[in-house]
C-alpha positions in Angstrom: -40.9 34.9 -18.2 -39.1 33.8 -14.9 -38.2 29.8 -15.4 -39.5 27.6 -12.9 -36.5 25.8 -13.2 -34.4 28.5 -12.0 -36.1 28.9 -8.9 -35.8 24.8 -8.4 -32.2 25.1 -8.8 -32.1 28.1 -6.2 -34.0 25.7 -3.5 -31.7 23.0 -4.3 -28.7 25.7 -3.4 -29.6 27.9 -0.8 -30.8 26.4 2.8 -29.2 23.4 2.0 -29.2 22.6 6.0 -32.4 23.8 7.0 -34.7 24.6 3.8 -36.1 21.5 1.6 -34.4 20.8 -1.2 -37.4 19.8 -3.2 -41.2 20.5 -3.0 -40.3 24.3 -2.9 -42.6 25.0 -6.3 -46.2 23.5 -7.1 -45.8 21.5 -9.9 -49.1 19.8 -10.0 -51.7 21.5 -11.7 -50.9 24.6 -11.0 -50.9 27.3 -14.1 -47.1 29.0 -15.1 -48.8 32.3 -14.4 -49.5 31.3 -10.3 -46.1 30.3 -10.3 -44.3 33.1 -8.3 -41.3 35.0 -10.1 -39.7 38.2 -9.4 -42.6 40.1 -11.7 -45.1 38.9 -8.9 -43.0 39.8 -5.5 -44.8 42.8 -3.6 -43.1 44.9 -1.2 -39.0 45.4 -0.2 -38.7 43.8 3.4 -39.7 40.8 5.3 -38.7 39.2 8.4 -36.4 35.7 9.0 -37.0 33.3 12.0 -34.1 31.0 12.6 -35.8 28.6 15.1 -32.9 26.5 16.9 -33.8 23.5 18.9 -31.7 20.5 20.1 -31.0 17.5 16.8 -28.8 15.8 14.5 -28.4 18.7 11.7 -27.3 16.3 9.1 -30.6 13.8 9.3 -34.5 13.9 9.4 -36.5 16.0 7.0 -35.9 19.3 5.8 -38.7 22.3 6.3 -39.7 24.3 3.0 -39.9 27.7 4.9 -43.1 27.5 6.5 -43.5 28.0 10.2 -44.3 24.4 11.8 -45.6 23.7 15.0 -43.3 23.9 18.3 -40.4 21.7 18.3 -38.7 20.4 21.3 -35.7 21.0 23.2 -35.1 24.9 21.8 -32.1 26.0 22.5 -31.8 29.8 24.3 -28.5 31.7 23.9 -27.4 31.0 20.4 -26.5 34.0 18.2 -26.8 33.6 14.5 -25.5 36.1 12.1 -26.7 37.1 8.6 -24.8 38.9 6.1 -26.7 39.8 2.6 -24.7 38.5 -0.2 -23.2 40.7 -3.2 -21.7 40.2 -6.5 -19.7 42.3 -8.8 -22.6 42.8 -11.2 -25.1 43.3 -9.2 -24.2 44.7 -5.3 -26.0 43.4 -3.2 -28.0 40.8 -5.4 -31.2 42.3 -5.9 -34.2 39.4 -6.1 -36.9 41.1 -8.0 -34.6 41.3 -11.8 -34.3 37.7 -13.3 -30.5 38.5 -13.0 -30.4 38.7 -9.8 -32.1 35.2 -9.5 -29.5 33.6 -11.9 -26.5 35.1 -9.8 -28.1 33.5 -6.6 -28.3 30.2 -8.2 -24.9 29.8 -8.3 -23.9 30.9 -4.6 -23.2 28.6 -2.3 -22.3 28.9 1.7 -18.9 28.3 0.6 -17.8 31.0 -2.3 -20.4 34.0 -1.0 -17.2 34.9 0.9 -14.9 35.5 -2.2 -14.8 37.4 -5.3 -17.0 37.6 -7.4 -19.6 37.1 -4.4 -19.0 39.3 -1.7 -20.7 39.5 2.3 -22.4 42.8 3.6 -22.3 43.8 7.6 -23.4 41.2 9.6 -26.7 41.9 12.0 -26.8 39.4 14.6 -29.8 37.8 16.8 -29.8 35.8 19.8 -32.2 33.0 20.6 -34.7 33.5 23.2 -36.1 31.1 25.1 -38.2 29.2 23.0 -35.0 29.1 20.6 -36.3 31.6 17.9 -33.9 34.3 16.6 -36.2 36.8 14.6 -34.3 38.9 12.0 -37.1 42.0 11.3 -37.3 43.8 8.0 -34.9 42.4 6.2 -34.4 43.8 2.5 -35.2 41.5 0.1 -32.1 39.3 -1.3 -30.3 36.2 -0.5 -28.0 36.2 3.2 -25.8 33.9 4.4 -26.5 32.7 7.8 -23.9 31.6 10.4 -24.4 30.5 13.5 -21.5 32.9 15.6 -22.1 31.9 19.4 -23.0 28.8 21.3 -23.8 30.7 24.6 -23.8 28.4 27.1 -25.0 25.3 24.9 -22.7 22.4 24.9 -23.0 22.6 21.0 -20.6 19.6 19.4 -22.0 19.5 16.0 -22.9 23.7 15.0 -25.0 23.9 12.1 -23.1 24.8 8.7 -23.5 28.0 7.1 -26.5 28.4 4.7 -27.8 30.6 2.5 -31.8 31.8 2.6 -33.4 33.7 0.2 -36.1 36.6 1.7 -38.9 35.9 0.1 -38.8 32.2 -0.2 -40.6 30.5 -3.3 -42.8 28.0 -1.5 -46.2 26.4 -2.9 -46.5 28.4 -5.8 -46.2 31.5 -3.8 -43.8 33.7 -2.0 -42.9 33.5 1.7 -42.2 37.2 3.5 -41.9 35.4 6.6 -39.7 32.5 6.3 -38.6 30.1 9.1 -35.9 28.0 9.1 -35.3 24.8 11.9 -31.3 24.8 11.8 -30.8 21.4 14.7 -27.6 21.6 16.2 -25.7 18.1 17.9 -25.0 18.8 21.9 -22.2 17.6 24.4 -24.1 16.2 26.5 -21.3 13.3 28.4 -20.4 13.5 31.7 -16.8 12.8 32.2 -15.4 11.6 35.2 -12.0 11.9 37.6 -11.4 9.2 40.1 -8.5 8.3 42.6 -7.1 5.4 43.8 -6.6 4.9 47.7 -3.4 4.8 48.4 -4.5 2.7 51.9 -2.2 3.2 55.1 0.8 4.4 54.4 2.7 8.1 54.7 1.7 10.1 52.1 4.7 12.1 50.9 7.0 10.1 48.5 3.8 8.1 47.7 2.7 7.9 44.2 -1.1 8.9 43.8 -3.0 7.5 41.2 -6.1 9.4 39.1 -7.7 8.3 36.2 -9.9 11.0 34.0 -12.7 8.9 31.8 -14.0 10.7 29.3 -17.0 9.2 26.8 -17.0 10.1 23.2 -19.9 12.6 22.8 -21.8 11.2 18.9 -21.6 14.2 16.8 -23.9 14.9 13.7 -24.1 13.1 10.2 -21.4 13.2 8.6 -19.7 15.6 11.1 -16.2 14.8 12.1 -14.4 15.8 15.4 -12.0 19.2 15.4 -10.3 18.9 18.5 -10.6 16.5 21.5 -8.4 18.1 24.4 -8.2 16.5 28.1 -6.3 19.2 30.8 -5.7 19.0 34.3 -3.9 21.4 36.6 -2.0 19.5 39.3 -1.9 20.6 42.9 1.9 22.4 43.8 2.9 19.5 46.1 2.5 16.9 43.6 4.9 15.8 40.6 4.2 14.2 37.8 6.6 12.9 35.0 4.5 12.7 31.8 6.1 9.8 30.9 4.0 7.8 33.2 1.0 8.9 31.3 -1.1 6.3 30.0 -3.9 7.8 27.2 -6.3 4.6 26.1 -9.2 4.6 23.6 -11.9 1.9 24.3 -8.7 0.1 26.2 -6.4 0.1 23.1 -3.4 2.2 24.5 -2.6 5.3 21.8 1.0 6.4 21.3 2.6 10.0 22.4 3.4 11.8 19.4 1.4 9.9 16.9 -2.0 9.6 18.2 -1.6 12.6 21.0 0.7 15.0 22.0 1.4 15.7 25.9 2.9 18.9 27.5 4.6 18.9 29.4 7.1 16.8 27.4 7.7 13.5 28.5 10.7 12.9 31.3 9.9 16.5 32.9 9.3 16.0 36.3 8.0 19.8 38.0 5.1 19.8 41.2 2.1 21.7 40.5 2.3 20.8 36.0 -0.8 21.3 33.5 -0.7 18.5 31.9 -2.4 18.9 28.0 -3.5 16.0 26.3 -4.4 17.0 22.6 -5.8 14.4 20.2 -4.1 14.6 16.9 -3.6 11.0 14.5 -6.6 9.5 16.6 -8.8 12.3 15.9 -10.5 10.0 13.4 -10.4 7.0 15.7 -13.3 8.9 17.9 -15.9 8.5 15.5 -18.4 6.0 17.0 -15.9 5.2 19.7 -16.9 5.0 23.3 -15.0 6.7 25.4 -10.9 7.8 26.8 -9.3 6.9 29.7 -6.4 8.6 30.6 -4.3 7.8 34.0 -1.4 10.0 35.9 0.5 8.2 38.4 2.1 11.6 40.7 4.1 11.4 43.5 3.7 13.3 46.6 6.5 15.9 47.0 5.4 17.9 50.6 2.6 17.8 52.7 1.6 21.9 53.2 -1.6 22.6 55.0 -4.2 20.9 53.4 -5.6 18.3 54.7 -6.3 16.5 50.9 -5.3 16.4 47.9 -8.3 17.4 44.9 -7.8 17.7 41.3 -10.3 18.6 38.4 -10.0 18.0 34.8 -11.2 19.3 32.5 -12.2 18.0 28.2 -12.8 20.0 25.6 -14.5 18.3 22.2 -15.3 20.8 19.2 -14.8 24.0 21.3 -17.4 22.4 24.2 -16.0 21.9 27.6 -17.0 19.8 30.4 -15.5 19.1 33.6 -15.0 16.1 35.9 -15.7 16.2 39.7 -13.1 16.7 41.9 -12.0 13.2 43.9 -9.8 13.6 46.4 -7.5 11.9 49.6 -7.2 12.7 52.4 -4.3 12.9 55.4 -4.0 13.1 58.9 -1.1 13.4 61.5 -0.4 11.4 65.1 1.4 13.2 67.9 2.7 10.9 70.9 3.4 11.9 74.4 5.6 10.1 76.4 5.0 10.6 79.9 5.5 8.9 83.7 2.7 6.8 84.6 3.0 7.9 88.8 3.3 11.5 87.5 1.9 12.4 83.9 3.6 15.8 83.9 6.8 14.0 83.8 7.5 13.5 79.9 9.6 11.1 79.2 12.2 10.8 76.3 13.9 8.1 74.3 10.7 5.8 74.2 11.0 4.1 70.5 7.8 3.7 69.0 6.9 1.9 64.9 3.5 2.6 63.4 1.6 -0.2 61.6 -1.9 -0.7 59.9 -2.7 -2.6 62.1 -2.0 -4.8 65.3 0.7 -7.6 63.8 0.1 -6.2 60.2 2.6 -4.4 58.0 4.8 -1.4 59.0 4.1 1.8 58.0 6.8 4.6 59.6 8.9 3.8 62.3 11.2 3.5 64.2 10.6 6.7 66.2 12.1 8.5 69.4 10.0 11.0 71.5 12.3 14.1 72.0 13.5 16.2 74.9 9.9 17.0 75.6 8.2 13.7 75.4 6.7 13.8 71.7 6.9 12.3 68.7 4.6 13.2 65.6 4.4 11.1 62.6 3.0 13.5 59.7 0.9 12.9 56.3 -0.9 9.4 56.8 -3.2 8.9 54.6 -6.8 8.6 55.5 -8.9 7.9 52.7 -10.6 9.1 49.7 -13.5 11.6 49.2 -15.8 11.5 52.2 -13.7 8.6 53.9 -12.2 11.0 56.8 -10.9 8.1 59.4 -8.5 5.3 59.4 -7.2 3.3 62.3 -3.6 3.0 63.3 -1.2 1.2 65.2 1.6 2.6 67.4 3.7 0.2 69.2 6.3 0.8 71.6 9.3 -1.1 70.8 11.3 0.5 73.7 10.9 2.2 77.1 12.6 5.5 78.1 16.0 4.2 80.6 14.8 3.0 83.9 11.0 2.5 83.0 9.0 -0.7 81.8 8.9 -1.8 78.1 5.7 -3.1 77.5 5.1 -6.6 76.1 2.3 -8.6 74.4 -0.9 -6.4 73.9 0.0 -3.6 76.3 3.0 -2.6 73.6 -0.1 -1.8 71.2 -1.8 1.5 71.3 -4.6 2.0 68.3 -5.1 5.4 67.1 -7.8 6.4 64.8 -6.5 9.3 62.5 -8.7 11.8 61.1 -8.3 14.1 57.8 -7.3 17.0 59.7 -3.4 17.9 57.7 -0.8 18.8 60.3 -3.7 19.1 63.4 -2.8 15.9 65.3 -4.7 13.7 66.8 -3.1 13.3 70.5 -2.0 10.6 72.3 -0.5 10.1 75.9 0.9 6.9 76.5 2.0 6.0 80.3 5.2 4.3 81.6 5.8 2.9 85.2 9.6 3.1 86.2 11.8 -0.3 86.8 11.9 -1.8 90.4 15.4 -1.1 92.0 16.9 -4.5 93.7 15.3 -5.4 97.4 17.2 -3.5 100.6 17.0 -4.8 104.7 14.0 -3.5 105.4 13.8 -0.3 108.4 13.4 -1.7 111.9 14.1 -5.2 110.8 17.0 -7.7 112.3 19.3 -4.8 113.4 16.6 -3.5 115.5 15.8 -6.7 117.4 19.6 -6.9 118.1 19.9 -4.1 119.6 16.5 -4.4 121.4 17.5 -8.2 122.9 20.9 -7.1 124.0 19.2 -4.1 126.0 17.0 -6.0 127.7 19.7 -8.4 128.5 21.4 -5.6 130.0 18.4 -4.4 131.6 18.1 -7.7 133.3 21.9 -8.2 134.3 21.6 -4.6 136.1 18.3 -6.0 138.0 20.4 -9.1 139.2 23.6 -7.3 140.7 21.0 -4.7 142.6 19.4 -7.8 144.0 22.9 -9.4 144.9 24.2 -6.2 146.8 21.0 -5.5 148.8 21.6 -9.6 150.7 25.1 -8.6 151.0 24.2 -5.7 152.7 21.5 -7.5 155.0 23.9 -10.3 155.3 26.5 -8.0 157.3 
């Protein structure tokens, strides 16, 4: 007769992650005879549900094959794969001979794969979704069962391979439908990209500043951590020397080359890097730790079109990938016209203008001359960050174009509020009167009331001598 023992060292063995370990057999009063045993197993076939639903696989109580009611938080979209086992004596293990019982015994999910054991073709089933992937007519005999593909769950912790026996001793009888509640451990952090403001200043040949934080996602019993990778593709008009690079975990500062490595290599210094950050010696450090922080400090090489500058990273724990937002700064431009305040159509060069942040504060870009036609641009000041699209400026004339007014006090200021619009300027006209010349006679002035006294003098002396003839004459 079949030993009961056997079959309890068979459910101590196979299912060891999703099938109980104990409680499999009736050993209360029931008689040997009800005891199930490969005598007593009717039909060839019967049918596997592999019900998948969001857990810690390595804690909480194991199921004994029966189907239980709902569980939450199934998972849709993950394919599991059986494969029946084999073994040189008996291929594949047939579960109705008492041999083929004692082979099973001794399978676990880790030798099935070598000789003497060896795996059939693999049939594979994806969850639906309420997380149940149902394997139909299966022949009767023990399969290994992997699950093969996430889908698009953030799995961190996958359930381990286990082996499941179709039928299933259970309760003094024989299961043709088994389930099995595999849990799997999910990603679920939310890792974050930040960057600093640079505040009012020109934007190329200053250093920008981000800083990826990326939490530590908890990861099932016992389970340790594969791979913990942080990328981030840099925009073309940024460099970046990874030797400025600063990785911490929960604010202790890891070293390149023992704890991470970095690629590029430290001292490269090329616009538009990926920049890989793979955990290696700290690998073990991230079990129950909190979270990374890694910051780039990239300098500004050229300005180009676009009006910001965005980047996105991107971590990748046990083959699960998140990304970060996408922060970004912005830049705006100032062009200056220099033009004749009696006729604005005149432009004016030579005016000399600085830029500051603001009235009597600190100088940003300057000094600067309008040109042959009367402008002057000042290119790449930055703006702000993320939806900050405005920041006030201050221009102030230093000197005038020759023979016009420099202005003094508060008319030398001119504020200027810049907007994130890249190389589309915001235009300003600023006026100039033209120097007074030194004072000249006025028209019609002295000269003319010399010349009009000594006329009428005339006049007068002309009047007289008629007189003096005309009693001459009478007089004779």
């Amino acid at each position: 007769m079949f030993e009961t023992k056997t079959l309890r060292r068979l459910a101590a063995g196979v299912g060891a992650f999703a099938l109980a370990a104990a409680g499999l057999l009736g050993v209360g009063t029931a008689h040997a005879d009800d005891e199930p045993s490969p005598g007593n197993i009717t039909g060839t076939a019967g049918d596997l549900y592999v019900h998948k639903h969001k857990g810690d696989p390595g804690a909480g109580t194991a199921g004994d094959g029966t189907q239980l009611d709902p569980l939450p938080d199934p998972l849709e979209g993950v394919e599991f794969t059986v494969q029946r086992v084999g073994h040189a004596s008996q291929d594949p293990i047939d579960l109705t001979t008492s041999e083929g019982w004692d082979l099973a015994v001794t399978a676990t999910p880790a030798n099935v794969g070598a000789a003497p054991f060896s795996l059939g073709t693999g049939t594979s089933v994806v969850t639906g979704a309420d997380g149940v992937a149902h394997f139909a007519d299966l022949a009767y005999g023990l399969y290994l069962v992997t699950e093969t593909d996430p889908g698009d769950n953030p799995i961190v912790s996958p359930v381990a391979p286990f082996l499941v026996s179709v039928p299933f001793p259970s309760d003094n009888t024989w299961l043709y439908d088994v389930h099995v509640y595999p849990k799997n451990k999910l990603n679920e952090t939310v890792p974050t990209k930040t960057v600093t403001d640079p505040g009012n200043q020109l934007a190329v040949g200053d250093d920008v500043v981000w800083t990826v934080t990326a939490p530590v996602p908890p990861l099932a019993t016992g389970d340790v951590f594969d791979s913990f990778i942080i990328s981030d593709d840099f925009d073309d008009r940024l460099g970046i020397d990874t030797a400025n690079v600063v990785v911490q975990l929960d604010g202790v500062t890891l070293v390149a080359g023992t704890d991470y490595t970095i690629a590029p290599a430290a001292g490269s210094s090329t616009a538009g890097q990926e920049v890989v950050i793979t955990f290696t010696g700290a690998l073990e450090d991230l079990v129950g730790a909190d979270e990374v922080v890694v910051t780039y400090t990239t300098q500004v090489n050229e300005l180009g079109e676009s009006p910001y500058f965005e980047n996105q990273a991107f971590v990748n724990v046990n083959d699960t990938q998140k990304s970060t937002d996408k922060p970004r700064v912005n830049w705006g431009s100032i062009e200056v016209t220099k033009v004749n305040k009696a006729n604005e159509q005149q432009t004016l060069k030579g005016a000399v203008f600085e830029v500051y942040d603001a009235k009597d504060g600190a100088q940003v870009a300057g000094p600067l001359t309008t040109g042959d036609d009367g402008k002057l641009r000042v290119d790449g000041l930055w703006v702000g960050i993320n939806d900050d699209t405005t920041q006030d400026y201050w221009l102030k004339e230093v000197k005038a174009p020759a023979g016009y007014v420099t202005p003094t006090g508060d008319a030398a200021w001119t504020k200027v509020t810049v907007t994130a619009d890249g190389l589309n300027a915001v235009q300003v006209t600023i006026t100039n009167p033209k120097q007074q010349g030194p004072g000249l006679p006025l028209t019609g002035g002295v000269g003319t009331a010399i010349f009009g006294g000594t006329g009428l003098a005339l006049i007068v002396v002309a009047i007289a001598a008629g007189i003096a003839v005309r009693r001459r004459q009478t007089v004779r």
